[in-house]
N, C-alpha and C positions, 0 to 999 in steps of 0.2 A: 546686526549691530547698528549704533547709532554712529550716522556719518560724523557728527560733529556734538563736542558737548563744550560748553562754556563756563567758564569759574571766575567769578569775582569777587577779590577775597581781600582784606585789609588787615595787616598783620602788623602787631606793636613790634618789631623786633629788625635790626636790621642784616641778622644772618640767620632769620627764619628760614631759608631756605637750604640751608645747610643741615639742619634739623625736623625739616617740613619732609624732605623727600628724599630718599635713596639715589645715590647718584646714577643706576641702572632704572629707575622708575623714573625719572626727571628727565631723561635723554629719550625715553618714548614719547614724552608730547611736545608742541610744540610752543614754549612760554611764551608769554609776552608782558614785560616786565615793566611797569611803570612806577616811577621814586614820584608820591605826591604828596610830599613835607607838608605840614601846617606852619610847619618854626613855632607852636604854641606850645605851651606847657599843658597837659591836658586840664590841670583845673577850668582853661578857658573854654576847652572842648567838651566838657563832663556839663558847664551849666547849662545848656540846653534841655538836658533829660528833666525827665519828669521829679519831681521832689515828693518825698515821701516825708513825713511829719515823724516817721518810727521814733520810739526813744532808743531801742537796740541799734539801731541805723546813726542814730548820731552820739550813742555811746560809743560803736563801733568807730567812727569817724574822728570824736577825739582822741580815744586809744591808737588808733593809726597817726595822727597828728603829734603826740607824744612821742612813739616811738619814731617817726622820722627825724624828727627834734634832736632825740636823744641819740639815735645810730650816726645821724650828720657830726654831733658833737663829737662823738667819741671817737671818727674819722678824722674829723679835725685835729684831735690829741696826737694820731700816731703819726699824720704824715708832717714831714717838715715844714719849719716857718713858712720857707718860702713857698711852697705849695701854697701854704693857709694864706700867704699875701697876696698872692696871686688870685686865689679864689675870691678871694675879697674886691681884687677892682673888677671881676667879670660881676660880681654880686651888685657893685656901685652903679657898673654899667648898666645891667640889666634893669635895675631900681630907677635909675633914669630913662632909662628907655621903653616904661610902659610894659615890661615881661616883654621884651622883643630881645631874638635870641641877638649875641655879637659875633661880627666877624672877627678872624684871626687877625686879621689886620689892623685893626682898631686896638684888639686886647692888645696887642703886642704893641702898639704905640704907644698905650698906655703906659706899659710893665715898664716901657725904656724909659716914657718920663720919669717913675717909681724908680729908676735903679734896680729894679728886679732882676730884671734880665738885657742884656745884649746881645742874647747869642737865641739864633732861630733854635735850633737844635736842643739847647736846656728847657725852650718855654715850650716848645712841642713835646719834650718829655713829661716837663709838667702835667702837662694838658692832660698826656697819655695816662698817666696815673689816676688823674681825679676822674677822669673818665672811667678808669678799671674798675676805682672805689665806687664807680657810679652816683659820682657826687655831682658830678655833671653830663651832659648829654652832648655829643659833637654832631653834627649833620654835615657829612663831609660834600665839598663842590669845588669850584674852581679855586673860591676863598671860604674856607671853612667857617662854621660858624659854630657858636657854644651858647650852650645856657643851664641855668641852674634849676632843675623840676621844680615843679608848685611845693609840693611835698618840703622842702626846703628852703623854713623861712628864711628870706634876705636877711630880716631885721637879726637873727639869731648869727649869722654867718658876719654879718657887717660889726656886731657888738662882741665876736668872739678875739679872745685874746692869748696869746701862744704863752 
């Protein structure tokens, strides 16, 4: 047998490992786990690759642009105002801030000047929501942070109206 074998692996997902591996196949090796966030939206990470000219390829890419367009909207309808108010200052945030994700800290200074929220507890529920709808993305740390995928124009989320 082989003394030693090495895996390095990068995974979109942040409980891939609760689905990557058996909890009795996971306890024979011994992991070594490192969190190395970009905080980018992957559009930023995607223009690197190589660009293909296809027309299927960028038929395929409007089709996908549409229907993110249109699923974020129709997310938008069902969850409450303040959800959608809320979405909308991490959306301002973000818009100012170059697609760099926000801290919890920040948003929630924000929501308080809004009147949105004063209560830690209601804007972490919020949060928790938009996140399930996967309307947003959380990157959890000491001060959390959010952000809203590429996939999901600001301009469409900032112009939407409850």
């Amino acid at each position: 047998g082989a003394p030693m074998i090495r895996i390095a692996a990068s995974v979109d997902d942040v409980s891939a490992s609760l689905y990557l591996w058996k909890p009795h196949t996971e306890a024979k090796f011994d992991w070594s786990w490192r969190n190395v966030d970009t905080y980018r939206p992957y559009f930023e990470e995607v223009l690197a690759l190589p660009q293909h000219n296809s027309e299927k390829k960028s038929k395929r890419i409007k089709t996908k642009y549409k229907s993110s367009v249109s699923s974020a909207l129709a997310v938008l309808k069902c969850i409450a105002p303040r959800h959608t108010e809320v979405l909308q200052v991490l959306a301002r945030l973000q818009n100012t801030s170059s697609s760099k994700p926000t801290s919890y800290s920040t948003l929630k200074e924000e929501c308080v000047k809004k009147m949105l929220t004063s209560s830690d507890t209601a804007l972490k529920g919020m949060l928790k929501e938009l996140v399930d709808h996967k309307i947003i993305v959380a990157c959890e740390a000491r001060d959390p942070v959010y952000y809203i995928p590429h996939h999901f124009p600001l301009r469409d989320i900032l112009a939407y109206k409850a």
